[in-house]
NUPA-246452 format. One line per field, with one value per residue (C-alpha): residue in three letters; chain; x, y, z. Coordinates in steps of 0.5 Angstrom, whole numbers. Layout:
residuo (Ala, ...)
cadena (A, ...)
east (X, ...)
north (Y, ...)
up (Z, ...)
END
This chain:
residuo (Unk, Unk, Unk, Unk, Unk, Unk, Unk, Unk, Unk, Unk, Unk, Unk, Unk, Unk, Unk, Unk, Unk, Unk, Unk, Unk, Unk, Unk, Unk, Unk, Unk, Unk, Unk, Unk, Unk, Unk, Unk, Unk, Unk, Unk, Unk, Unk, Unk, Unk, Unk, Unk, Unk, Unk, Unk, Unk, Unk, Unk, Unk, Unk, Unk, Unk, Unk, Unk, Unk, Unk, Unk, Unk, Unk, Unk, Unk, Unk, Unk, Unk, Unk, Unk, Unk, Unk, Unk, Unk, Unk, Unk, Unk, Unk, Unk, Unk, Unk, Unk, Unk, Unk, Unk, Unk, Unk, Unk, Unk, Unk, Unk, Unk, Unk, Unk, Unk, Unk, Unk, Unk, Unk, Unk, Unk, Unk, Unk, Unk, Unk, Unk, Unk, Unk, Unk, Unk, Unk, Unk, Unk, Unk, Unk, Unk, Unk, Unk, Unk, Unk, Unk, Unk, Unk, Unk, Unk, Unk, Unk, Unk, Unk, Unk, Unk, Unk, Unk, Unk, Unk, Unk, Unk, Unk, Unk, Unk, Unk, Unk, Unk, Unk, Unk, Unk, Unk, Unk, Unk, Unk, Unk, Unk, Unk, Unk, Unk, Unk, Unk, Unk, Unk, Unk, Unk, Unk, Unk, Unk, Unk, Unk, Unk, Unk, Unk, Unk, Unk, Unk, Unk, Unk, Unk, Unk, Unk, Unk, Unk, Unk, Unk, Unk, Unk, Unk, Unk, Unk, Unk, Unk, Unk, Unk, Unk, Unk, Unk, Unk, Unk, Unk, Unk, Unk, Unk, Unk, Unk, Unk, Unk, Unk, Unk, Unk, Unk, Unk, Unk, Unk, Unk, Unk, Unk, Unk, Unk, Unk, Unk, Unk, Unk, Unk, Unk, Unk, Unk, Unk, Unk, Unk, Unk, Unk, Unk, Unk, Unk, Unk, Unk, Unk, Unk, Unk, Unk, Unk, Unk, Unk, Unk, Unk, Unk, Unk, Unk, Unk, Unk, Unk, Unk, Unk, Unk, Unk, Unk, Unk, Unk, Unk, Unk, Unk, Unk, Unk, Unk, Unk, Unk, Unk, Unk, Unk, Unk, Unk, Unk, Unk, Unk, Unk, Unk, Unk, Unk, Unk, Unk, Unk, Unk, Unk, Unk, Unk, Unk, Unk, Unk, Unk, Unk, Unk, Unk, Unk, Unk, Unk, Unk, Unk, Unk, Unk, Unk, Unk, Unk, Unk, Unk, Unk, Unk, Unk, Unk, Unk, Unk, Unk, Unk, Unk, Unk, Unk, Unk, Unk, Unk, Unk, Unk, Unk, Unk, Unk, Unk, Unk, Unk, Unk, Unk, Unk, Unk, Unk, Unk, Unk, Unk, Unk, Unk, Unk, Unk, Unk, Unk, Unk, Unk, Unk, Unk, Unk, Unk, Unk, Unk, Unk, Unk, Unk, Unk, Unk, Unk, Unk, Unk, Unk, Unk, Unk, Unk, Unk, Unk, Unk, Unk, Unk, Unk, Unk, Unk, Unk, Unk, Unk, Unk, Unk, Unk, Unk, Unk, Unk, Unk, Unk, Unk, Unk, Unk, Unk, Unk, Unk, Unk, Unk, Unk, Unk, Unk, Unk, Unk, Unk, Unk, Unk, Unk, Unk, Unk, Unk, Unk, Unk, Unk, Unk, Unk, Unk, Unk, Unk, Unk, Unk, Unk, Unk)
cadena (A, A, A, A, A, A, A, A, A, A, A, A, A, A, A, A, A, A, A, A, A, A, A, A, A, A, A, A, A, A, A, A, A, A, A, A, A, A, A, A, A, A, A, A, A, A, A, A, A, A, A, A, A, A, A, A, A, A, A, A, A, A, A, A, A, A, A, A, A, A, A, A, A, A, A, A, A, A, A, A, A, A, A, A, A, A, A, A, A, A, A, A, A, A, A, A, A, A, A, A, A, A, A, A, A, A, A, A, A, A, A, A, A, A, A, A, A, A, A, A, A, A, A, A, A, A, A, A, A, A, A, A, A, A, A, A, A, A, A, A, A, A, A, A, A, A, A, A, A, A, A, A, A, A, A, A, A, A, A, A, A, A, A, A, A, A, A, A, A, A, A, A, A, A, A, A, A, A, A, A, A, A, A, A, A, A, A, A, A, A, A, A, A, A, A, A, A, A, A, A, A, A, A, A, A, A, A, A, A, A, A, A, A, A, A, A, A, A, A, A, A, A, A, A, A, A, A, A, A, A, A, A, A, A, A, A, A, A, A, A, A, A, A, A, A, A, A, A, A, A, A, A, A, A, A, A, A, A, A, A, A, A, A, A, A, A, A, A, A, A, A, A, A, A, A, A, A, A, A, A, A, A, A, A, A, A, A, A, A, A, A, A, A, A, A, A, A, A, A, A, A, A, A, A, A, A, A, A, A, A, A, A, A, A, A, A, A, A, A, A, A, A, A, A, A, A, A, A, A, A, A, A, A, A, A, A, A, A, A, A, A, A, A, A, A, A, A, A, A, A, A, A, A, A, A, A, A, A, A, A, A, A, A, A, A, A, A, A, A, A, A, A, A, A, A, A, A, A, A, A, A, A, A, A, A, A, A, A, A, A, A, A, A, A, A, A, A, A, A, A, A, A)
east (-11, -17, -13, -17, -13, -14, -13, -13, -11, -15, -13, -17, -21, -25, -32, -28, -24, -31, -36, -32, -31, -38, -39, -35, -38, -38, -44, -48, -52, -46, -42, -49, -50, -42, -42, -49, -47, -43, -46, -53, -54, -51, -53, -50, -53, -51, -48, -45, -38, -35, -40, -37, -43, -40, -42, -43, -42, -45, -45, -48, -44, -41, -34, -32, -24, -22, -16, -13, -15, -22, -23, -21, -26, -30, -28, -28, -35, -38, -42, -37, -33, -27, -22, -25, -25, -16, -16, -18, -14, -9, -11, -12, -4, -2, -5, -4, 3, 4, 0, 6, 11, 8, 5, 9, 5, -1, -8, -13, -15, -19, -20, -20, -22, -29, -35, -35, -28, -29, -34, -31, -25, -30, -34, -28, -25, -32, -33, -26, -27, -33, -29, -25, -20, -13, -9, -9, -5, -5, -3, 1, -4, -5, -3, -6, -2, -2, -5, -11, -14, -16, -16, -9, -11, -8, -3, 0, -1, 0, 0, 5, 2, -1, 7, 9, 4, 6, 14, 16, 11, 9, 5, 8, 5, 5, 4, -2, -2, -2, -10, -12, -12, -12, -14, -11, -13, -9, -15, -14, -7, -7, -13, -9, -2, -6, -9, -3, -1, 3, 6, 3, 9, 9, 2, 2, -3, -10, -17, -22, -28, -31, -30, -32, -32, -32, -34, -31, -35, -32, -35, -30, -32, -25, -23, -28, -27, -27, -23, -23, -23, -22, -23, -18, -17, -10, -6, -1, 0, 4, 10, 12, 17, 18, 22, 23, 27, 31, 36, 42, 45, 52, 57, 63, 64, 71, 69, 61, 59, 55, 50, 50, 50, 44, 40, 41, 39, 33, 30, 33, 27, 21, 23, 22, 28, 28, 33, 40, 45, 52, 58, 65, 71, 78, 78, 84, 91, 88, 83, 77, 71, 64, 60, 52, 48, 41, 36, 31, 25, 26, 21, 25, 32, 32, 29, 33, 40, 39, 38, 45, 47, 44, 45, 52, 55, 58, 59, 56, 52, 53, 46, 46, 40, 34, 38, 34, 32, 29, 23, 19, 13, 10, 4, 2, -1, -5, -4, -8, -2, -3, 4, 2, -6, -6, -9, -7, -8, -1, 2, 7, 10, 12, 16, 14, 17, 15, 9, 14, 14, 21, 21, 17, 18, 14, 13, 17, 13, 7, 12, 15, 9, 8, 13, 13, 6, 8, 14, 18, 24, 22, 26, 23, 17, 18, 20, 14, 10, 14, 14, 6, 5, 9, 5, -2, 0, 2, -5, -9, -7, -2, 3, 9, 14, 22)
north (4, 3, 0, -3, -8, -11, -19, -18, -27, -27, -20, -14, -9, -2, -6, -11, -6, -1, -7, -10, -3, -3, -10, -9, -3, 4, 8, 6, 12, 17, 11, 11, 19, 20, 15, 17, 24, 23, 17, 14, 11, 4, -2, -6, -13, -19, -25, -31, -33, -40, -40, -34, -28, -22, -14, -14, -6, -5, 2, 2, 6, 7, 7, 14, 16, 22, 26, 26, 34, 31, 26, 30, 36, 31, 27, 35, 36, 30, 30, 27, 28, 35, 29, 23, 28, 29, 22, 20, 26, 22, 16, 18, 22, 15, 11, 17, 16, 9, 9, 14, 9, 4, 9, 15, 21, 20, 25, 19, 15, 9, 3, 7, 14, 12, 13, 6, 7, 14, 12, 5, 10, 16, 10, 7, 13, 15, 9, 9, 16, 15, 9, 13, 8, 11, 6, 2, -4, -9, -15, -19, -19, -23, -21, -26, -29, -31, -25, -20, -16, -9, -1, -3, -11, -16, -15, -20, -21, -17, -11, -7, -1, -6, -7, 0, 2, -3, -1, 2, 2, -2, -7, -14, -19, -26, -28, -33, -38, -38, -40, -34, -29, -22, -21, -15, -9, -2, 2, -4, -3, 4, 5, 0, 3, 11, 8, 4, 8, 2, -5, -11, -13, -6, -9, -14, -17, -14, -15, -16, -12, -13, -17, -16, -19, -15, -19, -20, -20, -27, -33, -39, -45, -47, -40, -36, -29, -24, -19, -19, -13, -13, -8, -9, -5, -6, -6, 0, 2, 7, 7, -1, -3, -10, -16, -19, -24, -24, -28, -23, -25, -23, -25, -21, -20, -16, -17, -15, -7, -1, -2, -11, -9, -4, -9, -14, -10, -8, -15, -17, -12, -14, -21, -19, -17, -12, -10, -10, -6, -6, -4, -2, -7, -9, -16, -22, -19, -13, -13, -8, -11, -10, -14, -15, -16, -17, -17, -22, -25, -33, -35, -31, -33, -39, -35, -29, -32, -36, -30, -27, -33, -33, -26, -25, -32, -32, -40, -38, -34, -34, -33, -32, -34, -32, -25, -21, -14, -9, -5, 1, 1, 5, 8, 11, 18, 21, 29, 34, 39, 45, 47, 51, 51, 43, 40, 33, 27, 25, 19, 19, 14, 15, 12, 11, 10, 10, 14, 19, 20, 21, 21, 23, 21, 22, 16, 18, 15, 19, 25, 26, 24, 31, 34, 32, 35, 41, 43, 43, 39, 33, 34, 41, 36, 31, 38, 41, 35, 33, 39, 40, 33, 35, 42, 37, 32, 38, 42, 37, 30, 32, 28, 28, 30, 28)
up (33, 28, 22, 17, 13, 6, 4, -3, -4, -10, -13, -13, -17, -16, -16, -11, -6, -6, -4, 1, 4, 5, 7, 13, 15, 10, 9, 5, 3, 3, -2, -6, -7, -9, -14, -16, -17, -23, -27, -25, -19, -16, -15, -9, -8, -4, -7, -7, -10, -8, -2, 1, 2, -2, -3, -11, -13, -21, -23, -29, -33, -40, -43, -46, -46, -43, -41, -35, -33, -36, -30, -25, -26, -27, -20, -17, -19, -15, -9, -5, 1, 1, 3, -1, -8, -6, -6, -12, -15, -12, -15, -22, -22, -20, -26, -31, -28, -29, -36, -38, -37, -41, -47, -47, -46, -49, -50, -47, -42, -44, -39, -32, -36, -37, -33, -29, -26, -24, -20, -18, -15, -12, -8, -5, -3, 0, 4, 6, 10, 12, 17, 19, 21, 23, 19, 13, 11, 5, 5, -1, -7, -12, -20, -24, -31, -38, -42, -43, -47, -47, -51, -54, -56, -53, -47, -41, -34, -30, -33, -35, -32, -25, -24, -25, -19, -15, -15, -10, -6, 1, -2, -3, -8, -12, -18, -21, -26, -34, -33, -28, -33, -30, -22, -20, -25, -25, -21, -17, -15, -15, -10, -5, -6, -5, 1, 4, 10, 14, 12, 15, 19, 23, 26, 33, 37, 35, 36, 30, 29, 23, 16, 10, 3, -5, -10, -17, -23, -25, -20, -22, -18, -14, -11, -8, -14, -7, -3, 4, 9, 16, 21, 27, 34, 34, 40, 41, 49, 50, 56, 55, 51, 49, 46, 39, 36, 31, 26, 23, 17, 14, 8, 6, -1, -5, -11, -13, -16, -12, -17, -16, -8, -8, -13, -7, -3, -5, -7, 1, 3, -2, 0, 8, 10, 17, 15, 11, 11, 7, 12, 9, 12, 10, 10, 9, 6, 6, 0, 1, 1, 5, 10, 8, 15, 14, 21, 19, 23, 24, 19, 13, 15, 10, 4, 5, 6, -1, -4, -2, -4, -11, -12, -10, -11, -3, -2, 6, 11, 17, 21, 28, 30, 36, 38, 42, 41, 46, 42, 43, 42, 36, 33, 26, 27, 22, 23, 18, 14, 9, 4, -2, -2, -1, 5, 6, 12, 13, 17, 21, 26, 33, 38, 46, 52, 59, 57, 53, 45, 45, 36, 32, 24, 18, 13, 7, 2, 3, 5, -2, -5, -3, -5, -12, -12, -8, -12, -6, -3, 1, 7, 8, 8, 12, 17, 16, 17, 24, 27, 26, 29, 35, 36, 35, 40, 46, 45, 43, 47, 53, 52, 54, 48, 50)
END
């Protein structure tokens, strides 16, 4: 499988993410005229940021704020590939979205509705296409701290709109210090959570086929100001199954609310867990009380067992450590569907054995994504989804479906 994976150690940004797609391969000529078609034409040089060679993309674009319904007529007018203009469409209801939660509804764009970030989103999603990868996978980015300054004066770091982006979607991330100001700007964070289709963690052994950097505006002495974007070949043979290890952590509690057991839950996930679960039990005298059992990986366990102390005030977990699990090898499909006049590139994961795919389920995320925009549930999405991967892969590849 093609993936294509961003390390974003020292945050990221539309400039930063377009160039290091270029560095690692992108087409220069179809990035150059998608972005030239709608403010003037870019310059792309190399530069050098802390001693690492770099692709600098400068579009030479002014400010002007606009609505969301103004930019994306303007995205639609551009010469860029049909798939790359869906998903800057995305990226841009994302944004409006987050900026919303922060303002309210309000007419205007400022920062991302002007001219350099339109075309920063356009050229990413253009360079994105045109590598053709099968996959994409962020690794935990880096939001910066302290303060900002923009439209709306003074602001902290990250964001406010960075953060509601990034919630609840696959990408992990990390705070900076008070001294490294912004790092990961909104259209950055919108473009890696509208590209991300697979978590890191769901990546095995791989070969590397090329490696690339974007550079950032800033060229601070101590840290090279780059994101990094590496083309792999991962491995994803199907037909054999394979061994893990893994720590399963447990606690019984009687005395914490749904609404506390769910928050656990969900910092247990952010923080690495495999899995987590909450089981109904009856425990001594008893009194009604629930199980927490958390799979983790080995290198987690520690982390995660002090959150479910921390967070539930257990006075101990129990972990039983290097438990081994049989596991089927998977593979994330990209497959084309079409509801309610949108076309739409959507992934789903597959479970092989012995040369069969014996389950075929679509990524939520993307699937109710989908949903929202088409009006209709996500259930009757996802079916939709699952059931023309199947017709796909019988006409198209041969496989065997069990």
């Amino acid at each position: 499988m093609r993936v294509l994976l961003f390390d974003p150690f020292h945050g990221a940004a539309g400039d930063m993410i377009t160039g290091a797609l270029l560095a690692v391969g992108a087409d220069r000529d179809l990035v150059a005229k998608a972005m030239g078609s709608l403010v003037a034409d870019p310059v792309f040089s190399e530069v050098d940021r802390a001693g690492i060679r770099a692709v600098r993309v400068e579009t030479r674009a002014g400010s002007h704020a606009r609505t969301l319904d103004e930019v994306l007529a303007r995205i639609r007018e551009g010469d860029a590939p049909p798939e790359a203009i869906d998903i800057a469409v995305q990226v841009f209801k994302r944004l409006a979205a987050a900026e919303e939660k922060v303002h309210g509804e309000h007419p205007h764009f400022h920062e991302v509705g002007a001219d350099d970030a339109i075309a920063d989103v356009v050229g990413a999603c253009t360079a994105l296409v045109s590598l053709k990868v099968e996959a994409v996978a962020v690794l935990p980015v880096l939001l910066g701290g302290g303060t900002g300054t923009g439209s709306h004066g003074t602001f902290p770091v990250p964001p406010p709109a960075t953060l509601n982006i990034l919630t609840g979607t696959r990408i992990r991330s990390r705070l900076g210090s008070l001294e490294d100001g912004e790092l990961c700007t909104p259209t950055g964070a919108a473009l890696l959570a509208e590209f991300a289709t697979i978590s890191p963690e769901d990546l095995g052994e791989m070969t590397v086929l090329a490696n690339g950097y974007g550079a950032g505006t800033g060229n601070p002495h101590h840290v090279p100001n780059v994101l990094r974007a590496v083309l792999i070949e991962a491995q994803a043979s199907a037909g054999k199954t394979g061994q893990d290890a893994v720590d399963i952590l447990e606690t019984n509690v009687d005395d914490i609310s749904g609404e506390v057991l769910a928050d656990v839950i969900g910092r247990l996930m952010e923080a690495g867990a495999r899995d987590a679960s909450v089981i109904p039990c009856i425990m001594k005298k008893g009194r009604s009380g629930h199980l927490i059992r958390v799979i983790a990986g080995p290198e987690t366990s520690r982390a995660l067992a002090r959150i479910l102390a921390r967070e539930l005030g257990t006075l101990g977990v129990r972990c039983i450590p290097s438990v081994h699990r049989f596991i089927a090898d998977r593979t994330i499909e990209l497959v084309a569907v079409e509801m309610c006049g949108i076309r739409r590139k959507m992934p789903v994961k597959c479970a092989w054995m012995d040369g069969e795919c014996y389950s075929i389920k679509a990524e939520f995320d993307p699937a109710r994504d989908l949903a929202g925009e088409a009006g209709i549930p996500v259930r009757e999405v996802t079916r939709i989804i699952e059931e023309t991967a199947r017709e796909f892969f019988r006409k198209n590849h041969g496989e065997k479906m069990s």
